[in-house]
N, C-alpha and C positions, 0 to 999 in steps of 0.2 A: 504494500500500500504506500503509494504517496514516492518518493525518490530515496535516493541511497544516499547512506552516510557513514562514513568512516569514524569511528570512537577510540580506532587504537592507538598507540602512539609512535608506531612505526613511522617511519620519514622525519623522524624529528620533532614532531607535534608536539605541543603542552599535554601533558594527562588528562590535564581537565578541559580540553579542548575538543568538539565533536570530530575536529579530521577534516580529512577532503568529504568536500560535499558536490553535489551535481544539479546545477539548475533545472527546472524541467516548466518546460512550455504547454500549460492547459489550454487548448481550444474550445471556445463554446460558442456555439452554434446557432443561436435562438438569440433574436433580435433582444434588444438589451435596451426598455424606455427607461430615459432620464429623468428625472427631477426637472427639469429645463423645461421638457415636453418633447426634447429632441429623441430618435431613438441609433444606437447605434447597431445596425442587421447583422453582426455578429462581435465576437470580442477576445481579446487572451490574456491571462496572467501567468506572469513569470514566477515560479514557487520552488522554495526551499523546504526540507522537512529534516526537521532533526529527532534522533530516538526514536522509538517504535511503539506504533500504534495496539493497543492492547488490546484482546478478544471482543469486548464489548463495546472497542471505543470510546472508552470514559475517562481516558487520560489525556485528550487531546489539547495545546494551548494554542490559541492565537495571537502572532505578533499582530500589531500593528506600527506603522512606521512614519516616522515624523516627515516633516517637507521635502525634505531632502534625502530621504529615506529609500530601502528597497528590500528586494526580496534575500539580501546575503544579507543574512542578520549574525550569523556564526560560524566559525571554521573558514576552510581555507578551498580557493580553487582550483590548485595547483602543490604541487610540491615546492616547486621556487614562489609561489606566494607571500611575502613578507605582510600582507596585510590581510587580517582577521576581517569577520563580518563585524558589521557597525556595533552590534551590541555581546561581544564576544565577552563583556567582564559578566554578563548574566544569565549567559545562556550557554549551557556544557554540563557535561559530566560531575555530578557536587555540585554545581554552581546554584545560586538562587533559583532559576528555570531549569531545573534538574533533567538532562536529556536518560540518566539511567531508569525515570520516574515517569519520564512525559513525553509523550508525544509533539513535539513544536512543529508550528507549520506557521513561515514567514511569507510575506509577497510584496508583489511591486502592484501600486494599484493601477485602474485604470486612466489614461490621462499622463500616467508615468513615463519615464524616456530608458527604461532599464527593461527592457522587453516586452512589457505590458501594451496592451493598444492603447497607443497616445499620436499625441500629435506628430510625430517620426514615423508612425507607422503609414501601411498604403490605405489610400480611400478609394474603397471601390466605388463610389459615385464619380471620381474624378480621374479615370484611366491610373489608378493605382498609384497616381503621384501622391505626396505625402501630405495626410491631412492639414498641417499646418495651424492656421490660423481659424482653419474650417470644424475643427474638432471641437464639440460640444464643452461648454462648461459643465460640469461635473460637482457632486457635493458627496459630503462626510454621508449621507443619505446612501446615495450612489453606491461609495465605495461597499457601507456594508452589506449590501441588497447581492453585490459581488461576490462577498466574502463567503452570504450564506449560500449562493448558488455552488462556491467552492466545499463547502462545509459539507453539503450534497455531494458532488462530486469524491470527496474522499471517506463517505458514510459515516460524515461527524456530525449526529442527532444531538448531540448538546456538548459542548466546549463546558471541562472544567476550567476552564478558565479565556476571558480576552484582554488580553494587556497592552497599553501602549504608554506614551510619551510626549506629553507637546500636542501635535496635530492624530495622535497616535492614540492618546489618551481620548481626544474627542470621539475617533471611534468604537472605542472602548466603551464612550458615555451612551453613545450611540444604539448600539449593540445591545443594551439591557433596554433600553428604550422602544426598541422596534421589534425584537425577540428575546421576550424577558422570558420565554419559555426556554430557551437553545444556550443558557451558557449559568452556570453554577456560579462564577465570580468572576469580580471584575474590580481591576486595576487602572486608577486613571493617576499616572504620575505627569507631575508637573504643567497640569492644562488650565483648565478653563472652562464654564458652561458656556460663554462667547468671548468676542474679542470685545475692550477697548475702543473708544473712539482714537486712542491714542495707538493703539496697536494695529487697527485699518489705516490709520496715519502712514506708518513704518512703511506695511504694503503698498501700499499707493505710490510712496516715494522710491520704491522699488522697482513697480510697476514700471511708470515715467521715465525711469534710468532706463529700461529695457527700449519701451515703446517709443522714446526721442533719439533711439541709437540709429544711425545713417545706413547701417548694416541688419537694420528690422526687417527692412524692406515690407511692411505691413503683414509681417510675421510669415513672409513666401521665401526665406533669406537661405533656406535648404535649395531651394529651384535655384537659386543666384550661387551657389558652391560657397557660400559666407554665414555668416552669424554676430548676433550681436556681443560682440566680446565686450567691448566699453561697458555697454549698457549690464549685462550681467554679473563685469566684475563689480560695479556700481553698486550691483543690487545686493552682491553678496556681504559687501564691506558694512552696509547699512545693517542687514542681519547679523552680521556677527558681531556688530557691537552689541547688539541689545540680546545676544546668549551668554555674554560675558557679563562679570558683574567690575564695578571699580576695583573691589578689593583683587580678581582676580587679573585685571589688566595691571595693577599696581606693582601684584607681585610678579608677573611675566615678564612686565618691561619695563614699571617705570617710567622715566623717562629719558632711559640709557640714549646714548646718541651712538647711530651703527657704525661711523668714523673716531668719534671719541671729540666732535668737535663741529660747533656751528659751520655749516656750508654758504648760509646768506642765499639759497636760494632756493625751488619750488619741488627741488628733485628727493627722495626718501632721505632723510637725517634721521628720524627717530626711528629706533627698534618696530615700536607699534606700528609705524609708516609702511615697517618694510614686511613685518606678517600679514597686515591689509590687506596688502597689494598680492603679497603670495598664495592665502586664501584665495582672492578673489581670483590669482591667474587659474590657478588647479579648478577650480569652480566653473570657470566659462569653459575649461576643454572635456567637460563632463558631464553635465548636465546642459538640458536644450531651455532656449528661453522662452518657448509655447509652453511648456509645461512650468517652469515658476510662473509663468500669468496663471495658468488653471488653481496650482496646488495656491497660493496666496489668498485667490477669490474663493476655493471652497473654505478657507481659515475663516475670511471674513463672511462667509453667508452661516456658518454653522452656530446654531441658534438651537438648542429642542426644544426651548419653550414657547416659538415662535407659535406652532401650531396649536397649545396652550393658553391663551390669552396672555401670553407673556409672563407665565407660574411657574418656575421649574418645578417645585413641588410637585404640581399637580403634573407635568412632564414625568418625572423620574416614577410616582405611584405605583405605572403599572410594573415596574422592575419586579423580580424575583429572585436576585442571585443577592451575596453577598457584598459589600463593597471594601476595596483599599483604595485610601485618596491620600497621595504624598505630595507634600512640596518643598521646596528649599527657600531659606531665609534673606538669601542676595539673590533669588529670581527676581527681578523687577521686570521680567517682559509679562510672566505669568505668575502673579504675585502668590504668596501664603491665600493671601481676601480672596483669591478667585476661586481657589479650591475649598477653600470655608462655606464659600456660596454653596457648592453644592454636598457638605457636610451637613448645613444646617437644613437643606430640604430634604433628606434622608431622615435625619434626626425628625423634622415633623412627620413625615410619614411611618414612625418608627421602622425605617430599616434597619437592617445589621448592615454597619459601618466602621468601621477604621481608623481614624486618619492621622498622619504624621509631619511632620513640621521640623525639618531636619534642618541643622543648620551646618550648609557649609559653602565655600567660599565662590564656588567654581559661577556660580549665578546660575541660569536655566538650563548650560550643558549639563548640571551635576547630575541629572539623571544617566547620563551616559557614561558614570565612573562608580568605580566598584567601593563605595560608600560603605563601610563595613554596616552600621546602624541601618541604612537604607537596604542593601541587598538581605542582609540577615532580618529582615521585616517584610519585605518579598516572599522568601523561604521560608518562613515559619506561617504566613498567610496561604500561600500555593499548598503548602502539607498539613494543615488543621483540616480536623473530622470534618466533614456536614452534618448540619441538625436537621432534623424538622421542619417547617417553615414558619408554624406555628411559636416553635421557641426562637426561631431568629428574631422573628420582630420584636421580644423582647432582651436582645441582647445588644450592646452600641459598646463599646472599644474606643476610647481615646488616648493619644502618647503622644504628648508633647516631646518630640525627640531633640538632642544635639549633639554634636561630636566634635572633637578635636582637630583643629587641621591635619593634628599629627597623625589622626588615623584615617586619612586618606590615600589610598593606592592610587598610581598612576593609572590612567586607564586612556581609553581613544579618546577624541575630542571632535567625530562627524557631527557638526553640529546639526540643532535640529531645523 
C-alpha cells in the first residue's frame, strides 16, 4: 500500500531517519469542482508515505505542508542526497511522528509546482501548453476535499491523526471541520483560524513584487523561456522576514558587516543583506511564481467561520476528534492570540483540547526544529489512549510551556 521506504541504515542514513524514499504520482480521473466554481476535468498528487500501513488502517497520519511546502517531508532521494525532507526533525523512526508506529502519508497539493497539477503542469483546454496564469484559484477547502479523495484512494477511513504547520495547520483546522467523522486528532501548530489584515498586507506586497516583475509577462513567462526572478526573490525576502523573529535575526547576524567595514554604497554590506538575497536567489530557481500567487491567496481567503456567520465556535462544533494547538512566543507573523482564538472556541464547545505556548526564539520557523518540549508534546499526544467521546468532552488539557535556548537542537530552517 501507498510507496516504499527504506528505515535501514545502510548507505549511511541516521537510525532515526526513514531512508530512501520514492515519490509516487497518483492520477485521478474525475473532474475535480472548485471552491471558485471553476472545475478542473482531471488532477494529480505527488505523494510520499513513510512506515507501514497496519491491517485495519488505523494508524495512518496526514502531513500537511506549509507555503512552500511539498510532498518530501522525510528521508532522502538519493544516496548522495545531503538534504532531508522539510520536516525530517519529526518524522522517522523514534521521532515524535513515529514511522515504527504510523503510517505517514505526505503530499504536494494541488496548484503546487512539485508534481502536483498546478500551474506548470499541461492544460488540456489549451493544446497542453502550461496552465499558467489560467489555473484556477484554489483554497484550504480544495486542498482537503483532495486529501480525502487520496485518503480513499489508499483505504484510509479515518486518519489517526492530521497534522500541519503554518498554512499546514489550516488544513489541519480544516479537516475536523469538513470530516469530523475521518480523523481521531488533530494538530494545528503555529497557525491561525484567519489571516490578519496585516498579514494579507505581507501577501499582497509579495504578490506586487511578482506581478510588477518585467519577466511576469502576465504570468505566460514559461511560453517566453523566462520567469520572474526579481519579482520572486522580492517576495521571498519579505517572507522570511516575518518567519524570523528579532531575537533570532539578532542572534544570526547582528549586524556583522560581510567585509568587516562600511562600503558607502547600495551593494550587500551586512550579513543579513547577504542571507536575503541568498534565500531569495535559491527560492526563485525553485519554486514557480503562478503558484506563490495561488498558495498566498488560498492563506488569505481561509476563513471557516466565514460560512458560520462569522462564529468559529459555532464552525469548529461539528468537530469530533481531539485537538493539539501549539504556538511559539516570538511568532509574530502567527501570534500565541491566534491560536488562543481557537482554544477558547473548543473550550466553549467543551472539546478535548490541548494547547501549548512554547517559548522559543527561532519566531514562526520554530515549528520546523526539533524543540525538545515541542516534539516531546507531539509524541506523547500522537501515542495517548482514545476515550469515549462522551468522556472527551469533559476533559480540556492546558500547558503553558517554555524552554531554554539551550535546549534547542539545530534542525532545517525550509521556511514556511
Amino acid at each position: 500500500m501507498g510507496l516504499s521506504s527504506d528505515s535501514s541504515t545502510a548507505n549511511g542514513f541516521p537510525a532515526d531517519s526513514v531512508g530512501l524514499v520514492t515519490p509516487r504520482c497518483e492520477h485521478f480521473e474525475q473532474p475535480l469542482l472548485l471552491e471558485c466554481g471553476r472545475t478542473l476535468p482531471r488532477f494529480e498528487l505527488m505523494v510520499e508515505t513513510y512506515g507501514s500501513l497496519n491491517n485495519d488502517a488505523s494508524n495512518a497520519i496526514l502531513i500537511c505542508h506549509a507555503l512552500s511546502g511539498h510532498h518530501h517531508a522525510a528521508g532522502y532521494h538519493s544516496t548522495q542526497d545531503n538534504k532531508p525532507g522539510w520536516w525530517e526533525s519529526c518524522i522517522g523512526p523514534g521521532k515524535a511522528i513515529d514511522t515504527n508506529q504510523f503510517f505517514v502519508v505526505a503530499l504536494n497539493n494541488i496548484g503546487g509546482c512539485h508534481g502536483s497539477t498546478g500551474p506548470t503542469s499541461p492544460n488540456p483546454d489549451n493544446e497542453n501548453r502550461p496552465y499558467g496564469p489560467d489555473f484556477p484559484l484554489v483554497t484550504v477547502r480544495d486542498w482537503v476535499h483532495t486529501q480525502a479523495l487520496l485518503a480513499d484512494r489508499l483505504g484510509i477511513t479515518v486518519w489517526h491523526a492530521v497534522i500541519g504547520g503554518s498554512l499546514g495547520g489550516m488544513q489541519a483546522l480544516q479537516w475536523a471541520v469538513d470530516y469530523p467523522d475521518r480523523l481521531k486528532n488533530c494538530a494545528v501548530i503555529a497557525s491561525t483560524p484567519k489571516l490578519s489584515a496585516q498579514n494579507i498586507a505581507f501577501n499582497e506586497v509579495a504578490r506586487q513584487s511578482i506581478l510588477s516583475d518585467p519577466d511576469f509577462h502576465g504570468g505566460r513567462y514559461l511560453e517566453q523561456d523566462t520567469f520572474p526572478k526579481r519579482g520572486l526573490i522580492l517576495a521571498r525576502m519579505v517572507g522570511h522576514i516575518t518567519y524570523l523573529s528579532d531575537d533570532a535575526m539578532k542572534q544570526k547576524f547582528g549586524r556583522d558587516l560581510k567585509s568587516g567595514k562600511f562600503l558607502y554604497g547600495y551593494d550587500v554590506e551586512f550579513q543579513v543583506e547577504s542571507y536575503l538575497r541568498y534565500q531569495g536567489e535559491q527560492f526563485s530557481r525553485n519554486f514557480d511564481a503562478n503558484t506563490y500567487l495561488i498558495m498566498t491567496k488560498a492563506l488569505d481567503y481561509f476563513d471557516p467561520a466565514r460560512d458560520h456567520d462569522e462564529n468559529l465556535t459555532q464552525a469548529l462544533s461539528r468537530a469530533q476528534c481531539r485537538f493539539l494547538i501549539i504556538s511559539f512566543t516570538t511568532d509574530w507573523r502567527f501570534a500565541p492570540s491566534r491560536s488562543q482564538e481557537i482554544v477558547d472556541a473548543l473550550i466553549k464547545n467543551r472539546q478535548p483540547v490541548s494547547y501549548l505556548d512554547i517559548d522559543a526564539p527561532q519566531g514562526h520557523d520554530s515549528f520546523l526544529f526539533p524543540i525538545p518540549r515541542y516534539v516531546n508534546s507531539l509524541k506523547a499526544f500522537l501515542s495517548a489512549p482514545l476515550y469515549p467521546q462522551n468522556q472527551l468532552q469533559n476533559t480540556h488539557s492546558f500547558t503553558h510551556s517554555s524552554i531554554k535556548n539551550s535546549d534547542v537542537d539545530g534542525g532545517n530552517t525550509h521556511a514556511s
